[in-house]
N, C-alpha and C positions, 0 to 999 in steps of 0.2 A: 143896362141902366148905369149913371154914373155914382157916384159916393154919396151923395146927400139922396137919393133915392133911396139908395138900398138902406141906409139909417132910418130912412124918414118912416120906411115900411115894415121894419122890422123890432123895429126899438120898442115898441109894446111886449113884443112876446121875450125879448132881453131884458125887459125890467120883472116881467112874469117867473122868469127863472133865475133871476137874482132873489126875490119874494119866497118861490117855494125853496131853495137850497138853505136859506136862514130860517123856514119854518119847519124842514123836515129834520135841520141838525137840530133843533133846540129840542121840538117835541115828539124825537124817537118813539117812543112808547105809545102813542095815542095817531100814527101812523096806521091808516088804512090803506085794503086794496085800492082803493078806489083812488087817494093820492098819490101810487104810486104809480098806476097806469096813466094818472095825468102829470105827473113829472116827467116819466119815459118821453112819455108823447113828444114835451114840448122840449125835452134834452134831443130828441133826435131831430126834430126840426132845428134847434139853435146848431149841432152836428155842420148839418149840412152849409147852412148858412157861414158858418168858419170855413168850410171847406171852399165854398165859392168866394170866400173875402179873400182866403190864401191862395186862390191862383186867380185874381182879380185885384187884388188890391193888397198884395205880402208886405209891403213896407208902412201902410197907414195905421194910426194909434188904433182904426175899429176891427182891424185883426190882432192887434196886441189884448185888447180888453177881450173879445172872443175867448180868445182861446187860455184866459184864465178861465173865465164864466165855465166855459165846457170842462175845461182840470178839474175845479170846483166840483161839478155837478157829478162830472166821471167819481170823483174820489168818494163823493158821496153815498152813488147808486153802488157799486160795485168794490170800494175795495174798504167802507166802511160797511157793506153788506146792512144794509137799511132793514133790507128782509131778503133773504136770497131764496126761501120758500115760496116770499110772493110772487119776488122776480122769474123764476121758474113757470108760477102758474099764472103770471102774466103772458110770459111766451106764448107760450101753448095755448091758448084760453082765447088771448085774442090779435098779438101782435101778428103768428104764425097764420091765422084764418083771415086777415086782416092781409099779409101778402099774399096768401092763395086768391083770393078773393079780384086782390089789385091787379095782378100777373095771370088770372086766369085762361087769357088770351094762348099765353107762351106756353101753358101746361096743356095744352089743348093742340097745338099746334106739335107739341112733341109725341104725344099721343097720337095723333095721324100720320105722325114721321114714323113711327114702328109699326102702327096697323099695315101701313104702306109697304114698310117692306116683309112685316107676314104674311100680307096678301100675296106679293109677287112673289116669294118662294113656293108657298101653298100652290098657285094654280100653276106653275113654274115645273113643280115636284109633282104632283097632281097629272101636269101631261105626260112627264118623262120620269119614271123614279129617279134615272140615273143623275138627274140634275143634279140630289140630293148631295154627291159625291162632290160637285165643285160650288158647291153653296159651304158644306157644313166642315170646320177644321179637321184634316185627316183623323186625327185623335179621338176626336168624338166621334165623327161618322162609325169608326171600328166598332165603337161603344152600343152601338143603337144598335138593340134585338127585338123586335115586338113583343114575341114568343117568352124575352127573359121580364117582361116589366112588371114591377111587383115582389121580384124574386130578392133572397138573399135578406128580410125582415130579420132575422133572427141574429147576422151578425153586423150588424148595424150599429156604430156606437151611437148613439144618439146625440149627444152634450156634444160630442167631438165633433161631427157632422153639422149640426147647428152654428156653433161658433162657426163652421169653414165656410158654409153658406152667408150668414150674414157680412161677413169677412172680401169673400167674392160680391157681392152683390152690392156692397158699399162702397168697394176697389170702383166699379161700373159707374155708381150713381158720381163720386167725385169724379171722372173720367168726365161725363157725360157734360158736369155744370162747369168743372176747372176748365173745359173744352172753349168757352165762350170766350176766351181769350184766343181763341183761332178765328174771329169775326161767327162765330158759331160754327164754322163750317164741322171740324170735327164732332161737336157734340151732334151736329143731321148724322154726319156717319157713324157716330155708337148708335145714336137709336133705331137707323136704320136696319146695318147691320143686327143688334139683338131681334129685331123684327124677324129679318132673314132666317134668326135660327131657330126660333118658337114656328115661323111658320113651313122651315121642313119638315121640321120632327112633327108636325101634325099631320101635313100630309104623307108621311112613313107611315103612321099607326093610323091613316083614313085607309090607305090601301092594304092595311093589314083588316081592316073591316074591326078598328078596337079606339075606335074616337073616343068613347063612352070613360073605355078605361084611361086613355091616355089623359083627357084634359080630369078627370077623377084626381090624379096626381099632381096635377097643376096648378086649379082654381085654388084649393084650400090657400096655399100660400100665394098667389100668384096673384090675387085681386089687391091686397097690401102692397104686394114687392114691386107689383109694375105701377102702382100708383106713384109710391115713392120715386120710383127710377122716371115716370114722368115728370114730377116737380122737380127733381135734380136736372133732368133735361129743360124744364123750360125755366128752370134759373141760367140755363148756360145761353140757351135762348136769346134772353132779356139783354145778357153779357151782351153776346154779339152784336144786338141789334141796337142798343148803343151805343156800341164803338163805330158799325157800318151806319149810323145815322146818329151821328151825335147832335142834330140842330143847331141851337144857338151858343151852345155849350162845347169847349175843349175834349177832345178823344180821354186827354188824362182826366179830364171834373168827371166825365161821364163816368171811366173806369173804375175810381174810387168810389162813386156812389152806389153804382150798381153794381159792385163787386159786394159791398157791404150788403144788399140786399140778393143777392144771389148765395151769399153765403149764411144769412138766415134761414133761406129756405131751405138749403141743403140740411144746414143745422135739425131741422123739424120734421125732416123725414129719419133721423137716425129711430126715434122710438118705432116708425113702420117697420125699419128694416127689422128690429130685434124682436119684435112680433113678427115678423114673416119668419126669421132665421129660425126661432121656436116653433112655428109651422110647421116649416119645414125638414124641422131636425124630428119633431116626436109625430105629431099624426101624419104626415105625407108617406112616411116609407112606412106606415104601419100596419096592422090586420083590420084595423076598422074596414066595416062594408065601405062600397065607395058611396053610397045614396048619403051613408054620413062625413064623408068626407065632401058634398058635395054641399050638403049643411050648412059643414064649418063654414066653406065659403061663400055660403050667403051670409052667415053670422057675420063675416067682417065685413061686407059691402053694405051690410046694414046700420055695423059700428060707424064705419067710415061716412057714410053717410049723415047719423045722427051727431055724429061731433063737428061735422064741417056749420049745422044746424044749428048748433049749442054756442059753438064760438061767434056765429054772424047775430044770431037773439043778443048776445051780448055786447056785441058791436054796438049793433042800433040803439040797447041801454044806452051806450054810454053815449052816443048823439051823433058818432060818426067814424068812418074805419079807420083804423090805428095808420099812419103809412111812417 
């Protein structure tokens, strides 16, 4: 579109947030949630908008006025902190369910990218054990006892072991979204890949005839961790899949946009991980039966469930999904 277009069509919602930046600095105190999810909203829409006037139009006076509008608004949302308890439970509440929701395609597609490659180890290792040896890194393979799982509860630091899990497992999820700057290719091969190594180690403890116990140790934390490591994957996803088809739009406008939006989503899986890491660190290795370790992890598939629930009811309050 050329210049008097894109004023023509956007100049409502630039006088919209000229209006709300002079009604939120006057009347701090009397500031709702409710105006600040529509200030977000329509700062991240004016956002984008600078961003395409600046690699469309750098030198015209409607990116100079921009990109005060957006200073303005930035200084306002965040670095005069309007409410950063709101801003927080804005994230989470609805901006975050608002991109699951938008990208759910790419989360979904990553999730089949790791099923894929636990299937193929599983029937892979399942025909031949020995496969298990050029699937699974020498180091771990050594590691793998049927006979010891479960064992060693008692010297177990717990705190210490939590932190290193969540620690590992966040290393993975940034790998997997940072990857989308390979056109996606690398973030297929981590999710692949971890696929690969959930699905030897099952097929190990299937032919040990100890399924029951093996995934016992896995679900509790495992139904958070591989959630989150999905939506890090199909942030990286999204990445790729705009830079290999960026449409009507520049490799670099795409980059910038959906970099921003891949890196929310990343952002919103850190609270999974530290819930999984605490899974992981105190009931996984511990004496609980396994029927209630098996529990837990319906506890969280049911948590996870009712909050993806809680945030989209609140979407549709407010009339439409956050993007």
């Amino acid at each position: 579109m050329n210049i008097r277009q894109f004023i023509k069509q956007h100049r409502k919602d630039w006088k919209q947030l000229e209006q709300d930046v002079s009604y939120l600095h006057k009347n701090r105190r009397k500031v709702t949630g409710k105006d600040i999810s529509r200030f977000h909203h329509l700062y991240q829409k004016v956002t984008q908008h600078l961003s395409y006037s600046q690699t469309y139009y750098p030198k015209e006076e409607v990116t100079a006025y921009l990109n005060g509008l957006v200073s303005k608004s930035h200084n306002l949302l965040y670095r005069d902190q309007v409410s950063s308890f709101q801003q927080v439970r804005y994230f989470f509440s609805s901006k975050f369910i608002g991109l699951l929701l938008e990208q759910w395609k790419f989360i979904m597609i990553a999730m089949f990218l790791f099923l894929f490659g636990g299937l193929a180890a599983f029937l892979s290792v399942v025909d031949d054990p020995l496969h298990f040896y050029s699937i699974m890194p020498d180091g771990m393979a050594a590691g793998v006892d049927p006979e010891r799982l479960g064992e060693g509860h008692d010297s177990i630091d717990s705190s210490f072991m939590s932190a290193q899990i969540m620690t590992n497992n966040m290393q993975v999820a940034i790998l997997a979204f940072a990857s989308g700057i390979t056109f996606g290719l690398l973030t297929i091969f981590v999710l692949v890949y971890n696929g690969l190594i959930v699905g030897g180690l099952a097929a190990v403890y299937w032919h040990a005839g100890m399924s029951y116990e093996f995934w016992a140790y896995i679900v509790p934390h495992g139904m958070i961790e591989l959630t989150a490591i999905f939506i890090a994957g199909g942030a990286g996803l999204l990445m790729g899949y705009k830079l290999f088809v960026p449409g009507s739009y520049s490799r670099g406008y795409q980059l910038k946009e959906n970099a921003k939006r891949s890196v929310q989503l990343f952002l919103g899986t850190i609270p999974l991980f530290i819930i999984a890491g605490i899974i992981e660190g105190f009931i996984t290795p511990s004496t609980l039966s396994l029927e209630v370790k098996y529990a837990v992890a319906l506890i969280t598939v049911i948590g996870l469930f009712l909050y993806v629930i809680w945030g989209k009811l609140l979407l549709e309050k407010r009339g439409s999904y956050e993007s």
